[in-house]
VEXDREN-2710 file (C-alpha; in Angstrom, 1 decimal):
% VEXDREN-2710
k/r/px/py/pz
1/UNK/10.8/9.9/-10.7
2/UNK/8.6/9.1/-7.7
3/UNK/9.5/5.0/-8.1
4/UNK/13.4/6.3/-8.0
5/UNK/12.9/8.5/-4.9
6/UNK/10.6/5.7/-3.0
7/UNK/13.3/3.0/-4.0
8/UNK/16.3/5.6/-2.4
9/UNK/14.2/5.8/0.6
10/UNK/13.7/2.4/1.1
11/UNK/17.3/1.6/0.6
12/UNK/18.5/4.2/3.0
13/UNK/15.8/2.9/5.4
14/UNK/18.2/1.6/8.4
15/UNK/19.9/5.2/8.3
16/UNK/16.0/6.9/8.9
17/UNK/15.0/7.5/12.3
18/UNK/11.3/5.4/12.3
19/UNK/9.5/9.4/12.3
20/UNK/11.1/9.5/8.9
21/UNK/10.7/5.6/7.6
22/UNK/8.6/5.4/4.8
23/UNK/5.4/4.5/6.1
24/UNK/3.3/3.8/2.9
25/UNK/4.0/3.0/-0.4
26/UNK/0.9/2.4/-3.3
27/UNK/2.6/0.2/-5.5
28/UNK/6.4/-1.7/-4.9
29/UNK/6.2/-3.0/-8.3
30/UNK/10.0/-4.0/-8.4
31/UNK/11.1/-6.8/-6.8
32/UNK/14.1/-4.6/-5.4
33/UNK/11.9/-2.6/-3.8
34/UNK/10.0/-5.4/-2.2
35/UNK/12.7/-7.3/-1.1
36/UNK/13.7/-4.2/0.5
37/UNK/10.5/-3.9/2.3
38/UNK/10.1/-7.1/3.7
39/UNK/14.0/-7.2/4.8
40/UNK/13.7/-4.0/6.9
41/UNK/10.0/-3.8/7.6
42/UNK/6.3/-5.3/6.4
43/UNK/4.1/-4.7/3.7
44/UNK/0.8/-5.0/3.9
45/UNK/-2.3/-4.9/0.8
46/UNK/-5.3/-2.9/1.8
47/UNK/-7.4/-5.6/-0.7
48/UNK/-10.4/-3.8/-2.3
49/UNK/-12.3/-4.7/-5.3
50/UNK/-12.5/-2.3/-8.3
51/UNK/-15.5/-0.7/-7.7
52/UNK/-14.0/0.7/-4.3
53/UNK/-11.3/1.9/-6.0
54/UNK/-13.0/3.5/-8.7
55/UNK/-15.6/5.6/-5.9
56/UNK/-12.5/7.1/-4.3
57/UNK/-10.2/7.8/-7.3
58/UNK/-12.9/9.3/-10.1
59/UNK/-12.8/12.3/-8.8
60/UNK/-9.3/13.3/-7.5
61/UNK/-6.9/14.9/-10.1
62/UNK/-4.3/13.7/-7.9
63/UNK/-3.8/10.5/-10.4
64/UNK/-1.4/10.7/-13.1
65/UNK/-2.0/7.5/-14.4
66/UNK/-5.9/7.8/-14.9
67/UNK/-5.6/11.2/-16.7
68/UNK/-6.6/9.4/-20.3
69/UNK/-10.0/9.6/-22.0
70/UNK/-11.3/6.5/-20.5
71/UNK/-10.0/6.7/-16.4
72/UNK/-12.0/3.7/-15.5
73/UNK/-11.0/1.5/-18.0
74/UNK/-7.5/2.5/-17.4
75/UNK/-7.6/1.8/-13.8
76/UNK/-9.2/-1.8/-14.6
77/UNK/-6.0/-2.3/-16.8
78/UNK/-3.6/-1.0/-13.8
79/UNK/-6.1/-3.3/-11.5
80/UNK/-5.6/-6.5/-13.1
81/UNK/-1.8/-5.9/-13.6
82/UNK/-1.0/-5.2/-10.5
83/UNK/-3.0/-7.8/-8.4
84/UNK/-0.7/-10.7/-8.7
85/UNK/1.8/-8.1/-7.7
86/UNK/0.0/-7.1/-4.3
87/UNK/-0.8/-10.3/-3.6
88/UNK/3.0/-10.5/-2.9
89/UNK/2.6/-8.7/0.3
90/UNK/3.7/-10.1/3.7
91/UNK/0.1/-9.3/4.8
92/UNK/-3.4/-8.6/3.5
93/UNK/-6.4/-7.0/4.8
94/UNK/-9.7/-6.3/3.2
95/UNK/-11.1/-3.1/2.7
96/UNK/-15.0/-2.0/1.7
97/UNK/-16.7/0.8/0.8
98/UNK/-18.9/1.5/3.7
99/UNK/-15.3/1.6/6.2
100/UNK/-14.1/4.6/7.8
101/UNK/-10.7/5.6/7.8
102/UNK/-10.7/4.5/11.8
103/UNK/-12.3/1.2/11.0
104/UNK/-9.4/0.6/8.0
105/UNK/-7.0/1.7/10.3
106/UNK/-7.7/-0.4/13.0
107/UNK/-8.4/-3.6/10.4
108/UNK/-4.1/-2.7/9.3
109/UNK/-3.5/-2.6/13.0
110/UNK/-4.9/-5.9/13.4
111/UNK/-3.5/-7.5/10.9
112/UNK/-0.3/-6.1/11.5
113/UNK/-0.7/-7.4/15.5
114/UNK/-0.5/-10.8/13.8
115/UNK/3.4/-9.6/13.2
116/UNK/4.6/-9.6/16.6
117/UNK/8.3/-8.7/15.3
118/UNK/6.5/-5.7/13.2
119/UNK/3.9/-4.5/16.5
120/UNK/3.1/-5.8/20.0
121/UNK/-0.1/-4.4/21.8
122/UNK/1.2/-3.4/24.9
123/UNK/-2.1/-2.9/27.3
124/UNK/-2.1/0.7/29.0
END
């Protein structure tokens, strides 16, 4: 259901004011729903390795996918399935275990500066 809803959204995207614009999505796996994103906006890979993504997912029960009796393998299996997939993004930027959410955010900031049809710095 949530891939259904996320794809309505992103097709009704010109019709959103940008408060209401979908402004992340964790996985476009369909290539209507990334065409979709880079015709009306950008998408952009936060690239980690596995072992990031492991520290910051074993815990949460937040993760329908990883409830099975081996999580970690499971998310290896997701991992390496989905990586080609990412790698389709318009952008990429690396993320690490020792970042902050500020540092992250300000790495996607960067890298989306190198859009200047998706964000222009405008110095205050």
């Amino acid at each position: 259901m949530f891939r259904q809803i996320s794809a309505l959204c992103l097709m009704c995207w010109p019709a959103l004011t940008m408060a209401q614009a979908p402004a992340a999505e964790t996985a476009p796996l369909s290539v209507i729903d990334r065409d979709n994103i880079s015709t009306k906006g950008v998408s952009v890979w936060l690239d980690a390795d596995i072992d990031v993504i492991w520290n910051r997912v074993r815990y949460k029960n937040t993760r329908p996918l990883l409830r099975t009796s081996n999580p970690r393998q499971t998310l290896e299996q997701l991992f390496k399935a989905r990586v080609p997939i990412y790698k389709l993004a318009n952008l990429s930027t690396t993320s690490g275990a020792n970042l902050s959410i500020e540092k992250m955010a300000n790495r996607v900031i960067d890298t989306l500066l190198s859009r200047p049809d998706v964000l222009e710095k405008i110095d205050a």
